[in-house]
N, C-alpha and C positions, 0 to 999 in steps of 0.2 A: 526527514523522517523516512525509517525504511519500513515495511511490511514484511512481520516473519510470518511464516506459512510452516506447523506440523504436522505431521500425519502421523499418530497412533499406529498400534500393533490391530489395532479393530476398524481399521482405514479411516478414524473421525481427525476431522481438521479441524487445530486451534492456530487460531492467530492471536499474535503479538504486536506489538507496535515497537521500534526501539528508536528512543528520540535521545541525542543527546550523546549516543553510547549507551543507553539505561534501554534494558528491554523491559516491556510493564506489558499486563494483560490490554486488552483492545479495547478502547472504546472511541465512538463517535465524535462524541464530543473533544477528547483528545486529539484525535486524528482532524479534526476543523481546526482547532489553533494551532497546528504544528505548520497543516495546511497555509493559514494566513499568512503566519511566521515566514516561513521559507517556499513559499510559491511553489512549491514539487516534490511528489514522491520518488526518493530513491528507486532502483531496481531491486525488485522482491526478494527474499530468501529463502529457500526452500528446502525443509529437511527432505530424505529421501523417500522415496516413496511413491513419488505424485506420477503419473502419467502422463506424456507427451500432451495429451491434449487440456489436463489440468495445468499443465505450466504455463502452455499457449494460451490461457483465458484467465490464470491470475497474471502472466505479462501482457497482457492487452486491457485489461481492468486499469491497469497501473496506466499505462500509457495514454487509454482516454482520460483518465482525470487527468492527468499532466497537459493534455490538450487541450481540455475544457476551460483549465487555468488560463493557461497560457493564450487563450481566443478571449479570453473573458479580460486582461489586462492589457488585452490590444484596439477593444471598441472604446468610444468616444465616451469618454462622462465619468468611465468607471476610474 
């Protein structure tokens, strides 16, 4: 699953989700089974817009949850 990121002509950002090839509007709940499914967030997409340091914190957003997984399917039990 990847995370699309746009930014508007009024700077508001919508996200998407796109699972599948299928870009759909965002939700949690979606975003947890795609989660389970495939153990990892693709690298984000980002229409243009965003500022150096919005990129650097929706790619670091991505990268802890991909780490969180990732530490969470390496301890004992799980």
């Amino acid at each position: 699953m990847k995370l699309v990121f746009r930014k508007n002509k009024e700077s508001q950002i919508k996200v998407f989700q796109n699972v599948d090839g299928r870009e759909q509007d965002f939700s949690y709940i979606d975003m947890i089974k795609a989660l389970i499914k495939s153990r990892k967030l693709e690298d984000p997409e980002m229409s243009e817009g965003f500022t150096e340091a919005e990129i650097k914190s929706i790619n670091s957003m991505v990268a802890y949850i991909n780490k969180e997984i990732s530490a969470n399917e390496e301890e004992p039990g799980k």
